[in-house]
KEKE-3310 file (N, C-alpha, C; in steps of 0.2 Angstrom, whole numbers, plus 5000, padded with zeros to 4 digits):
npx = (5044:5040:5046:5039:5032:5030:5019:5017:5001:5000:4989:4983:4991:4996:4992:4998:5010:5016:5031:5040:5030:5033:5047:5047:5042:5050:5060:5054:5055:5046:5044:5042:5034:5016:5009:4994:4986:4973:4960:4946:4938:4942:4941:4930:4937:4951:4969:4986:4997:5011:5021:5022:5024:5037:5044:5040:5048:5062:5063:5064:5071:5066:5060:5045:5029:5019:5000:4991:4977:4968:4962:4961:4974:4987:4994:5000:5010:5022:5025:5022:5033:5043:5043:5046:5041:5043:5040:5025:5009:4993:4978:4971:4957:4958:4966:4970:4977:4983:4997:5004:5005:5011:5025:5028:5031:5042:5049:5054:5062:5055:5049:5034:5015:5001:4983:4969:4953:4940:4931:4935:4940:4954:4955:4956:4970:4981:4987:4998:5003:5017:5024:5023:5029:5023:5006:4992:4979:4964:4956:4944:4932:4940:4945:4941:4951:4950:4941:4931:4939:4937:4934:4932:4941:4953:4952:4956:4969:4975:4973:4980:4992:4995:4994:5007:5016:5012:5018:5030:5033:5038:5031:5026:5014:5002:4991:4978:4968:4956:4968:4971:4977:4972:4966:4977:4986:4978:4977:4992:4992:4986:4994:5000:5011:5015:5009:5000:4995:4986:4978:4978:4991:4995:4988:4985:4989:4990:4998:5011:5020:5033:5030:5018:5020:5028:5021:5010:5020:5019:5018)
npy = (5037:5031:5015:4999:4993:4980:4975:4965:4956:4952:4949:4940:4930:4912:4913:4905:4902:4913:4918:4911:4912:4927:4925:4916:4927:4937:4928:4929:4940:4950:4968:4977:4974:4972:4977:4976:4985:4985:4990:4985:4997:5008:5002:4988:4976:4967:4965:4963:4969:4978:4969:4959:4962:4967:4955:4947:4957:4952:4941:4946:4955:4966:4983:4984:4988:4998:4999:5008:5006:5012:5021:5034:5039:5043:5043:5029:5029:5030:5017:5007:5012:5009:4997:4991:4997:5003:5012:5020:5021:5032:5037:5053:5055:5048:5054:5070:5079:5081:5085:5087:5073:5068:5076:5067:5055:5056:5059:5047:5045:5039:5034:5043:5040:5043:5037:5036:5033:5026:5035:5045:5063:5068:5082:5083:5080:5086:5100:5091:5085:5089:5086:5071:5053:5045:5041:5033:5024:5018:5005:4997:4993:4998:4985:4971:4959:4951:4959:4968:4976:4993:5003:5016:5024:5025:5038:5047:5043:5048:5062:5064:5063:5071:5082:5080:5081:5094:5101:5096:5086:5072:5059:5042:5034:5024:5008:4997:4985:4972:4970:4964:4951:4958:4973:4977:4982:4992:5003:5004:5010:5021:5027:5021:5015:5008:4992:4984:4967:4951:4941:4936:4938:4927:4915:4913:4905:4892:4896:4901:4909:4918:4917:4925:4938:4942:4943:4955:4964:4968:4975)
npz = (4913:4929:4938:4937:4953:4962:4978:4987:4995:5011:5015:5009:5013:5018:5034:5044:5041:5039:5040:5031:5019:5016:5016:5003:4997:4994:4986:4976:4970:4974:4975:4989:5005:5006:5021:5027:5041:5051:5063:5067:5066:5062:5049:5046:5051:5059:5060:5060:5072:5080:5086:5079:5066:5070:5073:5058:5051:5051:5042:5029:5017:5007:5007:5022:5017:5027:5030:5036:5044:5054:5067:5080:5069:5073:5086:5085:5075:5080:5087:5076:5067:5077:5074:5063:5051:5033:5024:5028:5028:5029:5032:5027:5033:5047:5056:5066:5063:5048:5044:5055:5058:5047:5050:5060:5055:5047:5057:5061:5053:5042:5027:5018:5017:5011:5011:5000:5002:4988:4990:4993:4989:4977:4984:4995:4999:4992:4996:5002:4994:4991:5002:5004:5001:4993:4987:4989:4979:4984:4976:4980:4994:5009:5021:5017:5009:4992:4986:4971:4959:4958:4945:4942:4951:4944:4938:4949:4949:4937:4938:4949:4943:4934:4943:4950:4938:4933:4946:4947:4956:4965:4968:4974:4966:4969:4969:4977:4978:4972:4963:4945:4932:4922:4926:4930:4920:4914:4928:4926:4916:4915:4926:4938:4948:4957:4962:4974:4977:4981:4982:4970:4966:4977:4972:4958:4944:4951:4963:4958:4963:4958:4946:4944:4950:4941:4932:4934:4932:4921:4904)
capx = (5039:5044:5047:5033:5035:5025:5020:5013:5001:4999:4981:4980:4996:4992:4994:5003:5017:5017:5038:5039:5028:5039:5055:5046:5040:5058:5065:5050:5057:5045:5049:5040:5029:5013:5005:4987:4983:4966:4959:4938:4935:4941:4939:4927:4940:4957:4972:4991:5001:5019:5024:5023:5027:5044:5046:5041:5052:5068:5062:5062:5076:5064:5053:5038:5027:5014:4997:4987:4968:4971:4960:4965:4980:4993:5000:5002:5014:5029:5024:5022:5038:5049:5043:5049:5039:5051:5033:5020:5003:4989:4973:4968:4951:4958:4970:4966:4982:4989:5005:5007:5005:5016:5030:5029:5032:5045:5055:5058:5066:5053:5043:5025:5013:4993:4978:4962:4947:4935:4925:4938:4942:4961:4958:4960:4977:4982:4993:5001:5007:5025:5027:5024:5033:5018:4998:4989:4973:4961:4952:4939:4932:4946:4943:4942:4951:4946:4933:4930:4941:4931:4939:4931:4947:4958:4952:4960:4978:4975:4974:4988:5000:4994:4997:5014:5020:5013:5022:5037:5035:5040:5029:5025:5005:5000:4984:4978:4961:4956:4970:4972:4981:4969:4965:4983:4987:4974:4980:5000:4992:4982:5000:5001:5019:5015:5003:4998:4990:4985:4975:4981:4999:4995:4984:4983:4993:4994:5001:5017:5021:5037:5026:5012:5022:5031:5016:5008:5022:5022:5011)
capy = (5033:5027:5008:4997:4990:4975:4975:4959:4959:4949:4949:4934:4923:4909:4916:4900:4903:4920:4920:4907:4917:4932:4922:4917:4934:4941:4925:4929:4946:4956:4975:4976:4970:4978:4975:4980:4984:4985:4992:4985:5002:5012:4998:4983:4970:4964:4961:4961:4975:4979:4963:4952:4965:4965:4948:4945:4959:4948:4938:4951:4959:4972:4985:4983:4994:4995:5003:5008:5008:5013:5028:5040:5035:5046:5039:5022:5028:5029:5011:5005:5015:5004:4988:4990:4999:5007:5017:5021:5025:5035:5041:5059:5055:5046:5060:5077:5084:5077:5090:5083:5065:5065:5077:5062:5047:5059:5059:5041:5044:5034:5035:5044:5037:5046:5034:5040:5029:5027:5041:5051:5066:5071:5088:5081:5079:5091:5103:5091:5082:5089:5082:5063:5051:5038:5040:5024:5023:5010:5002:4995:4999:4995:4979:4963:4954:4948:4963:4970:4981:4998:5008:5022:5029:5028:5044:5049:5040:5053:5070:5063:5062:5077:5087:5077:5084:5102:5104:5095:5084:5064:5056:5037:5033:5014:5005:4992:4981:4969:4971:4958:4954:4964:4979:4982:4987:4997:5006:5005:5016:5026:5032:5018:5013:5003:4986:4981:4963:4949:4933:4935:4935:4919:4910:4912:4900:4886:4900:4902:4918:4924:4922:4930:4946:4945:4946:4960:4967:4965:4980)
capz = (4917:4935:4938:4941:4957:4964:4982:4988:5001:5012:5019:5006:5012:5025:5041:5047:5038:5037:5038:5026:5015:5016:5012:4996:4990:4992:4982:4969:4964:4976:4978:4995:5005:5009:5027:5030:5048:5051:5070:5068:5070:5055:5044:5049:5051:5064:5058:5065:5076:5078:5087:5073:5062:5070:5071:5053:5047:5048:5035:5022:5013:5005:5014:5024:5014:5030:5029:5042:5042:5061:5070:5078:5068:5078:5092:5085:5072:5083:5087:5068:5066:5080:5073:5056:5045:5029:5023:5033:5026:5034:5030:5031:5039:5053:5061:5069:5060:5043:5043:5061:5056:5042:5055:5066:5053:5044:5062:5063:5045:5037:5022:5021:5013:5010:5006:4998:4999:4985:4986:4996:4982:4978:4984:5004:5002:4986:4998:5007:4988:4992:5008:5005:4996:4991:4987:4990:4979:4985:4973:4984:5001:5013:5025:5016:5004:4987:4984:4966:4959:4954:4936:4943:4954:4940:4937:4954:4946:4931:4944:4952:4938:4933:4948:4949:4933:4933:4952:4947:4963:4962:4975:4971:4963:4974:4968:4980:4978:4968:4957:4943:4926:4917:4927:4932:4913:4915:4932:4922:4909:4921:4929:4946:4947:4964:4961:4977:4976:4986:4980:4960:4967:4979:4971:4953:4941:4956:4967:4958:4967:4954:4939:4945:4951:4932:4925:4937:4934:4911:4903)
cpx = (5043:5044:5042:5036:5030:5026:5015:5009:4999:4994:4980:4986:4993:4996:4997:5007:5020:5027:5041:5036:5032:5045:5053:5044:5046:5060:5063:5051:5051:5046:5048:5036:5024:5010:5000:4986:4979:4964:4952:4935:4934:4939:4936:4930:4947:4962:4979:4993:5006:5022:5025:5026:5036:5047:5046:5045:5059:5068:5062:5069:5073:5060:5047:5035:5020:5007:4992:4981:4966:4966:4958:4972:4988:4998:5001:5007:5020:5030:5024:5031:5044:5051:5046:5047:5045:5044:5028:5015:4998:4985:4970:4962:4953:4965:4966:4969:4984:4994:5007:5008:5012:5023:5032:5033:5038:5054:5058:5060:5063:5051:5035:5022:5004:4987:4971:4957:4943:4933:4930:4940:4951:4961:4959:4965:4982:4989:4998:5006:5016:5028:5029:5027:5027:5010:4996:4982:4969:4956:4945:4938:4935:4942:4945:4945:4949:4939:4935:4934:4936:4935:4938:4935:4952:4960:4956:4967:4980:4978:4979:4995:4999:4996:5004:5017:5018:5017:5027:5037:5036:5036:5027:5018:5004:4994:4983:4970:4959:4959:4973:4977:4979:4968:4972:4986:4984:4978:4986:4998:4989:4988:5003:5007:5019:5009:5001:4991:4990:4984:4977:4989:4998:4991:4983:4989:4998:4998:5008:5020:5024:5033:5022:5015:5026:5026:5013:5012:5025:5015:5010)
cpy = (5030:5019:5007:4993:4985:4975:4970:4959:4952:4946:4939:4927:4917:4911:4908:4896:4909:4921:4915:4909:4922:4930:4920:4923:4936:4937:4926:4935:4951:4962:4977:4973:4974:4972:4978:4978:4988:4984:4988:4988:5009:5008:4989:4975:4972:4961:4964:4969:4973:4974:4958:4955:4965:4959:4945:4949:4955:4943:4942:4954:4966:4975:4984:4990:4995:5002:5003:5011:5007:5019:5027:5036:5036:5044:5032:5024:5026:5020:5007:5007:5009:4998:4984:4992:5002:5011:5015:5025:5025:5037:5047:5058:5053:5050:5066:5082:5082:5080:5086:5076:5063:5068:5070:5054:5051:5059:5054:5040:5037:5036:5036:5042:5041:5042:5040:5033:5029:5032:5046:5056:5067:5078:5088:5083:5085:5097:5098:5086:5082:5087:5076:5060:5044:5041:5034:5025:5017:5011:4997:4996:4994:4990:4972:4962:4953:4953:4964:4975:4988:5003:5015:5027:5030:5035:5047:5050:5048:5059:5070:5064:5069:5085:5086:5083:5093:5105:5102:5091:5076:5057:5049:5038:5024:5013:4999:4991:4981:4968:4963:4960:4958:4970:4982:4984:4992:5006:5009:5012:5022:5031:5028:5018:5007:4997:4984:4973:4957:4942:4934:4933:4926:4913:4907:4907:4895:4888:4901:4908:4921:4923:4925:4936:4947:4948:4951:4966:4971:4971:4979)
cpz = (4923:4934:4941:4945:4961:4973:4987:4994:5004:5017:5016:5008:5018:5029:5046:5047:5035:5036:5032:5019:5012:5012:5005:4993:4988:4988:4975:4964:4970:4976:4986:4998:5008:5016:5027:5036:5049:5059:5071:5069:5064:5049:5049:5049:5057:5061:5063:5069:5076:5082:5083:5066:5060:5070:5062:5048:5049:5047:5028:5021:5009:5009:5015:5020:5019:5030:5035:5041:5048:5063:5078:5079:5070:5083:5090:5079:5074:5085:5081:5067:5068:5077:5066:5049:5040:5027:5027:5029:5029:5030:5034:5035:5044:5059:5061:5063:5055:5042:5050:5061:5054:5045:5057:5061:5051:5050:5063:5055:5041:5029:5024:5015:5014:5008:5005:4996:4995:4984:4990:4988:4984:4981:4992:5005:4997:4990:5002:5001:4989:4997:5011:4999:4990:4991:4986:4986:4981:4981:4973:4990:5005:5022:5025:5011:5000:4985:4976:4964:4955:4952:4939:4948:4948:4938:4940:4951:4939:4934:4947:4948:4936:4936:4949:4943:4932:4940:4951:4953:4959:4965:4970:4970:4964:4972:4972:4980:4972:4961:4955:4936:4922:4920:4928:4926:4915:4920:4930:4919:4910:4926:4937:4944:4953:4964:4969:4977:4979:4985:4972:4963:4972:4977:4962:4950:4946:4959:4966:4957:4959:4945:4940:4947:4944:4930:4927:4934:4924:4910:4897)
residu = (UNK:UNK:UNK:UNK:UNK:UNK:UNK:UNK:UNK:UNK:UNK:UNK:UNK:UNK:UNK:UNK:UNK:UNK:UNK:UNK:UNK:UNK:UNK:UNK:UNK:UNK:UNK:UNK:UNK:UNK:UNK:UNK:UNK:UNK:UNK:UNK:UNK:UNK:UNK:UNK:UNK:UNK:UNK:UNK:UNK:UNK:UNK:UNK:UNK:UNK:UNK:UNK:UNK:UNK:UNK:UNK:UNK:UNK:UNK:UNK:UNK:UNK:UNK:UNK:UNK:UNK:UNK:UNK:UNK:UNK:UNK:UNK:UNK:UNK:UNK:UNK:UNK:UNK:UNK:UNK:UNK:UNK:UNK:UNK:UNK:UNK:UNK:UNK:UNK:UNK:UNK:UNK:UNK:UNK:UNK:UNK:UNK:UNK:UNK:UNK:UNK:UNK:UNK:UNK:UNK:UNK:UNK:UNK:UNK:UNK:UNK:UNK:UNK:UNK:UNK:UNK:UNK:UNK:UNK:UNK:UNK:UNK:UNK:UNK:UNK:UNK:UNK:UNK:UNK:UNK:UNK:UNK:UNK:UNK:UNK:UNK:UNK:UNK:UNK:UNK:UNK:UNK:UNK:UNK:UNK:UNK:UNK:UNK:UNK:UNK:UNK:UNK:UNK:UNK:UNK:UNK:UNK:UNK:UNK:UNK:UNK:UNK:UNK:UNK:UNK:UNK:UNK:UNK:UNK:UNK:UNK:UNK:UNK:UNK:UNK:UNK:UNK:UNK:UNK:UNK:UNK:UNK:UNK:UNK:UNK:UNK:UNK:UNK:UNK:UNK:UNK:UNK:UNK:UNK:UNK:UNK:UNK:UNK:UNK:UNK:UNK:UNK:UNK:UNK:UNK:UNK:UNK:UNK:UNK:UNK:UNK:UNK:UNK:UNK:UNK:UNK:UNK:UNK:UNK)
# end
């Protein structure tokens, strides 16, 4: 069983302390950090671009784990890329070419990373299993914060290990949306290894970030 790895996001920190943020996640035991960038175009909300990106990556010791909910999400990788991305995730619906995509993140010697929305099925991305290092399940529809998480992609987590272990491949299994201290058992035992969580890490137990990622992180 690979390590679980907690990866904070930071949709839910106060954005007016975003680098102060950051320095407490690393100090809480983080594995990385996840960035949601959101265009109001593939997904109905606005959130940061690669100047702040780079600015708040030297505050971090661990990697930006950045996710892009970006269309068409092509030419902005090189720019994600400079600013400090260390994974870079993409959704196949929002490129023309997902071999081409994942070439292009691949060139700036990063990490790929593949999401699948809710209702997206695993066979989208099925041949391209061997060529990324991360599948992202999203556990609600991609935009807001604080949504509901829905059991019914687990199933996804399932197909994915599944395929993992009859190809022989290693690629990480990432769950992100409304994950809490009970569903992420679940998720654990479902085959995630990657938590991504946002308001349970900043909020729960009087915001004491390194307990809240112990426990996220406790099966």
């Amino acid at each position: 069983m690979k390590k679980i790895q907690i990866s904070p996001s930071i949709l839910s920190a106060d954005f007016s302390q975003l680098g102060n943020e950051i320095k407490r996640l690393n100090e809480a035991g983080a594995d990385m950090i996840h960035v949601d960038v959101m265009d109001g175009h593939f997904v109905p909300n606005l959130t940061i671009g690669p100047p702040v990106i780079k600015a708040l990556k030297k505050n971090s010791l661990v990697p930006f784990d950045v996710h892009l909910m970006i269309s068409p999400v092509h030419k902005y990788i090189e720019s994600y890329a400079m600013a400090g991305a260390d994974i870079i995730t993409i959704h196949p619906e929002a490129t023309d070419n997902l071999q081409n995509s994942i070439d292009k993140i691949k060139e700036f010697k990063k990490k790929v990373g593949v999401s699948l929305n809710p209702e997206t099925k695993v066979d989208i991305i099925k041949n391209f299993l061997n060529k990324v290092d991360l599948v992202l399940i999203m556990s609600v529809n991609p935009g807001f914060g604080g949504q509901k998480f829905m059991p019914e992609v687990l199933n996804k987590i399932k197909e994915l290990v599944d395929i993992r272990e009859k190809e022989k491949l290693s690629f990480d299994i990432e769950i992100d949306g409304g994950i809490n201290f009970d569903n992420s058992k679940l998720a654990i035992k479902a085959g995630a290894n990657i938590l991504v969580s946002g308001t349970t890490i900043f909020k729960s137990n009087d915001g004491n970030i390194k307990k809240n990622i112990d426990l996220l992180r406790t099966v």
